[in-house]
KEKE-3310 file (N, C-alpha, C; in steps of 0.2 Angstrom, whole numbers, plus 5000, padded with zeros to 4 digits):
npx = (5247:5243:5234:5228:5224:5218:5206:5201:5197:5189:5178:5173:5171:5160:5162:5169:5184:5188:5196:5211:5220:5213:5207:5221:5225:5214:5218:5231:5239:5246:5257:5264:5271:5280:5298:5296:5295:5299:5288:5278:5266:5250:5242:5227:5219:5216:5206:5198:5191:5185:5175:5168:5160:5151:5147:5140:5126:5121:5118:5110:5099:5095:5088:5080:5070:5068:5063:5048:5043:5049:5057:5068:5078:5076:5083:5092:5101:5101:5109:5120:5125:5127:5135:5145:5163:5163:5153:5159:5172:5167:5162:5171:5181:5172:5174:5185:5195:5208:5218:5221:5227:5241:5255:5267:5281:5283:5269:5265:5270:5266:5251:5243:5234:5223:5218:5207:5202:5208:5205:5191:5194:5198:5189:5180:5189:5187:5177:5175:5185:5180:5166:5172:5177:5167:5155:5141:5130:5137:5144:5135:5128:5138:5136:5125:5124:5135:5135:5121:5111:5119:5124:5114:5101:5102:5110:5099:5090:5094:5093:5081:5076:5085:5099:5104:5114:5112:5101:5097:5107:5099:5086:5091:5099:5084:5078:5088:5097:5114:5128:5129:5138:5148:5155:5167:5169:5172:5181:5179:5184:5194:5206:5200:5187:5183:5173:5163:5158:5148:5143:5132:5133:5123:5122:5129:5123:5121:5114:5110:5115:5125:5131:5143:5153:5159:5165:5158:5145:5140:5139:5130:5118:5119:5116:5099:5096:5096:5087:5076:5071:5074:5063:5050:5052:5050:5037:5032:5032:5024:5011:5012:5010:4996:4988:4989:4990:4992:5002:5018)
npy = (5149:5134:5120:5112:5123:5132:5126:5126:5137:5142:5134:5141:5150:5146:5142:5134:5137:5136:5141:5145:5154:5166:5168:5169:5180:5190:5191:5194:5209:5225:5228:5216:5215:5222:5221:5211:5210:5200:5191:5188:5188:5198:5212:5216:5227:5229:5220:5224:5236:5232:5220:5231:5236:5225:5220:5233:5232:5219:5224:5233:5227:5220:5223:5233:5224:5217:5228:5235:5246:5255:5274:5281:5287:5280:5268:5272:5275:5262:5256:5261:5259:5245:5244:5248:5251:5247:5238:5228:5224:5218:5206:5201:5198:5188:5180:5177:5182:5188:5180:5175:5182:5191:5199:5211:5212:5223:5231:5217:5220:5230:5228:5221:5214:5215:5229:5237:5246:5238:5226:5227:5230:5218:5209:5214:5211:5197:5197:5200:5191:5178:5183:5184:5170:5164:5171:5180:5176:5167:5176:5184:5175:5174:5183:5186:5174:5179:5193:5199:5191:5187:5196:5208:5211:5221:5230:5234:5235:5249:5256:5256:5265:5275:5285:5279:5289:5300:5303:5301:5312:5324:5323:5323:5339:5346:5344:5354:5347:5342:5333:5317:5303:5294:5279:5265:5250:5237:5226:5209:5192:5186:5194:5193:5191:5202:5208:5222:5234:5244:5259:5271:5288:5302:5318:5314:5299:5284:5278:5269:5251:5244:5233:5225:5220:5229:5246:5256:5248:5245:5257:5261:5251:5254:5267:5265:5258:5270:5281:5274:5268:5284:5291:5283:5287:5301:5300:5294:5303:5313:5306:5306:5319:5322:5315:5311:5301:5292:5275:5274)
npz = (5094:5103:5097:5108:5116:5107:5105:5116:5118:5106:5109:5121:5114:5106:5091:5079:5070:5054:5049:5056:5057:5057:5070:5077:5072:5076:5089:5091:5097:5091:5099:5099:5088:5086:5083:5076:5063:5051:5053:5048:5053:5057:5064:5077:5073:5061:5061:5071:5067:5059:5064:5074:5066:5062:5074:5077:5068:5069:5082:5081:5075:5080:5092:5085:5082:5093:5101:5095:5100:5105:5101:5092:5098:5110:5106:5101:5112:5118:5111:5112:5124:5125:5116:5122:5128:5141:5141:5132:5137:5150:5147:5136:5148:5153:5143:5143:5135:5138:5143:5132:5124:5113:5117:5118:5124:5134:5134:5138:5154:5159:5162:5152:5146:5158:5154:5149:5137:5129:5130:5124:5113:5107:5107:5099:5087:5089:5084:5073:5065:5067:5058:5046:5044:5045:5042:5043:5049:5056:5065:5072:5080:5088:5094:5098:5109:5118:5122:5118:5125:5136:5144:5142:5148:5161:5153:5145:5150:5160:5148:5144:5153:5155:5159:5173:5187:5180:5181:5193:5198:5193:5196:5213:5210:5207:5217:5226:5232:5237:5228:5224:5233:5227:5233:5233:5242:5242:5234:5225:5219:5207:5198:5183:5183:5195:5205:5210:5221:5228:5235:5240:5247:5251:5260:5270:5274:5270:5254:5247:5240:5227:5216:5203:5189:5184:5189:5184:5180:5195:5200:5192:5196:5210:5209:5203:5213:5224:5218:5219:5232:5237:5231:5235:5249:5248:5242:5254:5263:5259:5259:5272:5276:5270:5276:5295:5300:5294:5292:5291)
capx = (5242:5244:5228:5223:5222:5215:5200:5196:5194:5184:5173:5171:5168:5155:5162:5174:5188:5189:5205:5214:5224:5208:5208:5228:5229:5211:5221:5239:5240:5250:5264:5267:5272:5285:5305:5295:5290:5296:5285:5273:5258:5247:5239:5221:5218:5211:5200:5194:5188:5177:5170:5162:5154:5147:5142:5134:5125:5118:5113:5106:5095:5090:5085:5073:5066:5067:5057:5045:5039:5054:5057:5075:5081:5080:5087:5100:5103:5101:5115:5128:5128:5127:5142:5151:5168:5162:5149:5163:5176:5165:5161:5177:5182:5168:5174:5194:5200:5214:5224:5223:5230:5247:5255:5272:5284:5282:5262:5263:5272:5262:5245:5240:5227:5217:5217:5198:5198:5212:5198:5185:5196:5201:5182:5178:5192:5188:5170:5176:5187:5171:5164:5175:5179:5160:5149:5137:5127:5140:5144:5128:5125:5142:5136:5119:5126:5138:5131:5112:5109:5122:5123:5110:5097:5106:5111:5094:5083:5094:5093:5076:5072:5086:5106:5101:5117:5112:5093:5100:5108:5093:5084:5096:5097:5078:5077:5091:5104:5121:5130:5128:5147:5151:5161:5169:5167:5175:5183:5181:5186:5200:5208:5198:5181:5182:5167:5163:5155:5148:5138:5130:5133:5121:5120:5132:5118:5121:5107:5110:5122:5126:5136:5145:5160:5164:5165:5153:5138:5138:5138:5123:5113:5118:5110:5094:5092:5096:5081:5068:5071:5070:5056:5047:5051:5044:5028:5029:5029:5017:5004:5007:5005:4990:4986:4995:4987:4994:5007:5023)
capy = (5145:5127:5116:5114:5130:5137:5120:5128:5147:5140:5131:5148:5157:5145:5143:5130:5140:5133:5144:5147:5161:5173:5169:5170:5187:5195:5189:5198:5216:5228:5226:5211:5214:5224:5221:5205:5212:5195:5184:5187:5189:5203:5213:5216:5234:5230:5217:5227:5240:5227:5218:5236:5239:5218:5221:5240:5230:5214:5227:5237:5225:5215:5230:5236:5218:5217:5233:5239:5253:5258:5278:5280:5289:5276:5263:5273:5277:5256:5251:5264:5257:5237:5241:5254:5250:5245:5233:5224:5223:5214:5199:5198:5197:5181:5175:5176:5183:5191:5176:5174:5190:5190:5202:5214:5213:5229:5227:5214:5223:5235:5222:5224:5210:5218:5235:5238:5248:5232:5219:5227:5229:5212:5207:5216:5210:5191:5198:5200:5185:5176:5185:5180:5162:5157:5174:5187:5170:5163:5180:5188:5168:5174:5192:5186:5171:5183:5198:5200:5184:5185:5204:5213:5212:5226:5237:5236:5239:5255:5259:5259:5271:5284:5284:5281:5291:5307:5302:5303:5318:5328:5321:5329:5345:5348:5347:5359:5343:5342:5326:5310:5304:5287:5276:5259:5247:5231:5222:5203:5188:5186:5198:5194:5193:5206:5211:5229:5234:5252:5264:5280:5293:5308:5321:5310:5294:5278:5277:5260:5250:5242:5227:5225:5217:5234:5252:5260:5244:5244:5263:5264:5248:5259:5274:5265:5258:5273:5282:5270:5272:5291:5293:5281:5292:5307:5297:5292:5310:5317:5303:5309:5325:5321:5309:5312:5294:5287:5272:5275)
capz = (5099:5103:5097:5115:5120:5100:5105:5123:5116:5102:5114:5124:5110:5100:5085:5077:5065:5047:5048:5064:5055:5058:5078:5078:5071:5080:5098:5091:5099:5088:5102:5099:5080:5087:5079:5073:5054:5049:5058:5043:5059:5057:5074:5073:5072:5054:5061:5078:5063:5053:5071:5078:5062:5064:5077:5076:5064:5073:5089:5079:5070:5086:5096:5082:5081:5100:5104:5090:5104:5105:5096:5088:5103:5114:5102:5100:5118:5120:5106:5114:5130:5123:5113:5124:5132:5149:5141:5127:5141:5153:5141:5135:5155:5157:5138:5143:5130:5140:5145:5126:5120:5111:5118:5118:5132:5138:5135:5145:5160:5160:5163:5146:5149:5160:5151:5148:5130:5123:5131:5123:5105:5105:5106:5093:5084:5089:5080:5063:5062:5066:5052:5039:5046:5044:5039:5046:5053:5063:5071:5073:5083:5094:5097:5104:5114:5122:5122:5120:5130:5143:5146:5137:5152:5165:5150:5142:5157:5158:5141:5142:5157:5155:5165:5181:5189:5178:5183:5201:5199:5190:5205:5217:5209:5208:5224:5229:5237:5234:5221:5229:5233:5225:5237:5233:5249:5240:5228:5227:5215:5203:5192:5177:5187:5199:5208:5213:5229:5227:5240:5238:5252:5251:5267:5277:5274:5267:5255:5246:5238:5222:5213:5196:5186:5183:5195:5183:5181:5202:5200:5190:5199:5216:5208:5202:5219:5227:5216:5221:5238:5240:5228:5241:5254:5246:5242:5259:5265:5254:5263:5279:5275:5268:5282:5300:5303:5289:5295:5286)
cpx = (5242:5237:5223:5220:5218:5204:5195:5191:5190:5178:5170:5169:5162:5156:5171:5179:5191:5197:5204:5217:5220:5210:5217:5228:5221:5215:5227:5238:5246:5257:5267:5270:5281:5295:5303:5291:5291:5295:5280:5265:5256:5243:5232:5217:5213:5204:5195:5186:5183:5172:5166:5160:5149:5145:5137:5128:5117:5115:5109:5099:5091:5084:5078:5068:5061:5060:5053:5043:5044:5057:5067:5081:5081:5083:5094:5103:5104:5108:5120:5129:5130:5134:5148:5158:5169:5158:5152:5169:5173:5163:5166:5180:5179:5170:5182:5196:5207:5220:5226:5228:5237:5251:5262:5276:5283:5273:5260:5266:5267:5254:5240:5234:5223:5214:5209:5197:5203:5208:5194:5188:5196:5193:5178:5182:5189:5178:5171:5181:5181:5168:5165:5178:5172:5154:5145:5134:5129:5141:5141:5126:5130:5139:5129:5121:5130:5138:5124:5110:5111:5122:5119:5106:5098:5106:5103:5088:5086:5092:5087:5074:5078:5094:5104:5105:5115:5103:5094:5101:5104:5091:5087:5094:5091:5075:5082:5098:5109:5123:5131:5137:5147:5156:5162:5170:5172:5177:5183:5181:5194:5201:5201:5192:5180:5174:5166:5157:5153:5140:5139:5128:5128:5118:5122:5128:5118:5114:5106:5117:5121:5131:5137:5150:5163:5164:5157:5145:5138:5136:5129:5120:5113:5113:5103:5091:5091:5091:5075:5067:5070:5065:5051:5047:5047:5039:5028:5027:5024:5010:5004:5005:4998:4984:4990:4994:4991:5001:5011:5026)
cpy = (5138:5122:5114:5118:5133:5130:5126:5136:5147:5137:5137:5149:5153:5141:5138:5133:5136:5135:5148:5154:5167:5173:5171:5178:5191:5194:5195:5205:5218:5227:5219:5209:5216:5222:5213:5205:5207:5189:5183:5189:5196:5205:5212:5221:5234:5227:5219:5231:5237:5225:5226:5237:5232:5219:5229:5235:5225:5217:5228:5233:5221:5220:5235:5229:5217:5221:5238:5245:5257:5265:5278:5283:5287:5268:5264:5273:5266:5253:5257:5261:5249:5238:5247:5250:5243:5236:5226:5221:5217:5209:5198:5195:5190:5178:5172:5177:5185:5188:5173:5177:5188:5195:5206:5212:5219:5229:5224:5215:5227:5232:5224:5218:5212:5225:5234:5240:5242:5228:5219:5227:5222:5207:5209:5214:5201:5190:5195:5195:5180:5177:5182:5173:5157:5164:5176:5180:5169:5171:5181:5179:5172:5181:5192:5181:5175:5190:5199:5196:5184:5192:5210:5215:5218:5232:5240:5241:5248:5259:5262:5265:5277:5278:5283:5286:5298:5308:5307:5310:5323:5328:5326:5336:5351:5348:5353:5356:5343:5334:5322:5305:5295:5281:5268:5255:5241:5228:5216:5202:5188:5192:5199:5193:5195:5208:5217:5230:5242:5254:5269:5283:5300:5312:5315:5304:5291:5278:5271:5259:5245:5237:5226:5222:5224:5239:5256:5255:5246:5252:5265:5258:5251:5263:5270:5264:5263:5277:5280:5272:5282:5294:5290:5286:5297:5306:5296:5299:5313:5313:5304:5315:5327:5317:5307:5305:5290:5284:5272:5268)
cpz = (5097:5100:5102:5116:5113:5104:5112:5122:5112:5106:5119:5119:5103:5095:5084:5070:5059:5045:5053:5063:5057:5065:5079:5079:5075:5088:5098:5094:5095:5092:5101:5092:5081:5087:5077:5068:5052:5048:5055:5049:5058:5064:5071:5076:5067:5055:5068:5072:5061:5061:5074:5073:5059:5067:5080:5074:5068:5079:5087:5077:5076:5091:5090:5081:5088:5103:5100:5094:5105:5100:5097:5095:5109:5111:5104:5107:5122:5118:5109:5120:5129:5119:5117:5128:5138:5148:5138:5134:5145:5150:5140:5141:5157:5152:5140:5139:5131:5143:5136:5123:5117:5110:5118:5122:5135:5136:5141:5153:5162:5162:5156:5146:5152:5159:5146:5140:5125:5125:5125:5114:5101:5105:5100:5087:5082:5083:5073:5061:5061:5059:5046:5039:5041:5041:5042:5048:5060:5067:5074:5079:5090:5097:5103:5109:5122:5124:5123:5124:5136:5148:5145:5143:5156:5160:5146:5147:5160:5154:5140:5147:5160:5159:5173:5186:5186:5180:5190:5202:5198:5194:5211:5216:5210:5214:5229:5232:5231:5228:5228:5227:5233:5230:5235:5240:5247:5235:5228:5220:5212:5198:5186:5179:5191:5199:5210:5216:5231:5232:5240:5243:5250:5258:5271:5278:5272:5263:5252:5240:5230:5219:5205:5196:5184:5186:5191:5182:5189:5203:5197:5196:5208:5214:5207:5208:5224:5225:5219:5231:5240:5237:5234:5247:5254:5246:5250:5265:5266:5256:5268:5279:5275:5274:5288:5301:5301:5293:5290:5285)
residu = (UNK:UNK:UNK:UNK:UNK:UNK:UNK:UNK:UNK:UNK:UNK:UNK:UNK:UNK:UNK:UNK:UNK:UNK:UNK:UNK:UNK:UNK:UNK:UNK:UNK:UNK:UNK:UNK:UNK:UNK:UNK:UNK:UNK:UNK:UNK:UNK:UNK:UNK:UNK:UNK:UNK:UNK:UNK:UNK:UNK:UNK:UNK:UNK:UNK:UNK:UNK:UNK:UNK:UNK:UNK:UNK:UNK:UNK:UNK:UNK:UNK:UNK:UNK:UNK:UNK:UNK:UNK:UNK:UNK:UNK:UNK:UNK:UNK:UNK:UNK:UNK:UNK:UNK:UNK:UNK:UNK:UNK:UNK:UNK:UNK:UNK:UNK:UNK:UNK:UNK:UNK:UNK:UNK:UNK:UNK:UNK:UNK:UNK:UNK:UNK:UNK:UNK:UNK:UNK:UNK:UNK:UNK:UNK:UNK:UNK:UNK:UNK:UNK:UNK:UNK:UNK:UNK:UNK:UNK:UNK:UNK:UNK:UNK:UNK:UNK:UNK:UNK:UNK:UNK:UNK:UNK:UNK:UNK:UNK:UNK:UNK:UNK:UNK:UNK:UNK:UNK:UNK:UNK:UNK:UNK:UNK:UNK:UNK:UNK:UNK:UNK:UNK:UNK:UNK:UNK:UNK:UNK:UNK:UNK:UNK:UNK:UNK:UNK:UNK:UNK:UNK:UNK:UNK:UNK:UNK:UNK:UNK:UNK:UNK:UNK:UNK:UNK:UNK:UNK:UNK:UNK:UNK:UNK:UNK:UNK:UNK:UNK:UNK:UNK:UNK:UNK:UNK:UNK:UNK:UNK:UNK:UNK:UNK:UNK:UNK:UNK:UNK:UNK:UNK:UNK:UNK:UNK:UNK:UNK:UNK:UNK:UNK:UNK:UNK:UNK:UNK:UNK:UNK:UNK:UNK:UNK:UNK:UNK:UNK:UNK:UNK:UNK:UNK:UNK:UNK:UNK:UNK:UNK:UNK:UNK:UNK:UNK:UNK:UNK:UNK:UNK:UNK:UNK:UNK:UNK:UNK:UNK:UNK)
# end
C-alpha cells in the first residue's frame, strides 16, 4: 500500500499506525499469498481471530454499561446482532475496506470485495491490528466510532424488543394467517453502498415497506413497520366493536 492510500484508510479508520505492517497484513486475504510464500506477507486469518474476541469484548462491556436494566438474555441477544455478519459487513461497506483488500486473482474475479463474510473478516481483522498497533484503547475508540456510534442504533432498538421478522411471524401464526412474502422492489447506489428497497406482501396487500444497506436490515425495519400497523388495526377493530360510533 502506497502512503497515499495507507494516509486516506487511516483517516477512515481513525487511527494513525506506528507500524503499517499490522494494516498491510489485516487487508491481505489468504488468496493473495497464494504461489507467493516468498513475499514474506502474512493473510489475516490469525488477525480476524484476535479482532472478534476485541471486539466480543468491547460490546460486551458497553452494553452492560449501556443498559444496567438489561437481563443477560437480552444482552446477549444485543451483542449477536452488533457483531453478526450482516452488522460487521455494513461498516466495513461505509469504512471501504473492500477497495482496500489484497486480494488473489481468482478472488478478485470472483468479486471477492463485495463478499459480505470477507468484509465482515477483514473488519475484524483491521480490529486486531489496531489493537496491537496502539492497545485495547485505541481499538475499543475504533469499535465505538464505527460501530456503536454509527450503527448500533437500528440493531439495538431491535435487540431490545425481540427479531422483528420472527415477531411478525409469531403474530401471523396466532392469528391463523399465512408467512408474510418478502419482496425486493429496488436496489439503488453504488456497489459498496447499496440500498435495499423491501415490501411485505401478506393476503395479496401491500402492508409496508422498509430500507437497509443490506436485504436483511430493510427486511427487518419492513417487518417492524409492518407490526405496528396491523396491531393498530386490530386496536382499531376492537374499538368499534366496542363502539359502532367510534371514527376509525
Amino acid at each position: 500500500m502506497v502512503p497515499e492510500e495507507r494516509e486516506v484508510l487511516e483517516s477512515a479508520l481513525g487511527h494513525h499506525f506506528r507500524n503499517p505492517d499490522w494494516l498491510e497484513r489485516a487487508l491481505t486475504h489468504r488468496s493473495h499469498r497464494e504461489g507467493q510464500a516468498a513475499s514474506g506477507l502474512f493473510d489475516n486469518e490469525r488477525l480476524e481471530f484476535l479482532g472478534d474476541r476485541v471486539l466480543g469484548l468491547v460490546v460486551s462491556e458497553y452494553l452492560l454499561r449501556a443498559f444496567p436494566d438489561w437481563d443477560a438474555g437480552k444482552l446477549s441477544k444485543s451483542n449477536a446482532r452488533l457483531v453478526s455478519t450482516s452488522s460487521l459487513e455494513t461498516v466495513a461497506r461505509q469504512i471501504g475496506l473492500g477497495q482496500h483488500l489484497r486480494l488473489g486473482r481468482g478472488e478478485e474475479k470472483t468479486g471477492g470485495r463485495e463478499k459480505r463474510n470477507l468484509l465482515a473478516d477483514v473488519f475484524e481483522a483491521v480490529i486486531a491490528a489496531i489493537y496491537l498497533d496502539g492497545g485495547l484503547d485505541a481499538a475499543s475508540r475504533f469499535i465505538h466510532a464505527a460501530l456503536l456510534e454509527n450503527a448500533a442504533g437500528d440493531h439495538l432498538g431491535a435487540a431490545g424488543q425481540g427479531d422483528y421478522k420472527s415477531a411478525l411471524q409469531e403474530w401471523m401464526q396466532q392469528r391463523g394467517r399465512g408467512l408474510a412474502d418478502y419482496r425486493v422492489v429496488r436496489e439503488s447506489g453504488p456497489d459498496h453502498q447499496k440500498i435495499f428497497s423491501i415490501e411485505i406482501w401478506i393476503d395479496k396487500r401491500r402492508i409496508a415497506g422498509g430500507e437497509g444497506s443490506s436485504k436483511k436490515e430493510a427486511e427487518q425495519r419492513a417487518a417492524r413497520a409492518a407490526l405496528e400497523i396491523l396491531e393498530n388495526e386490530v386496536s382499531d377493530s376492537a374499538a368499534t366493536e366496542r363502539d359502532p360510533t367510534a371514527i376509525k
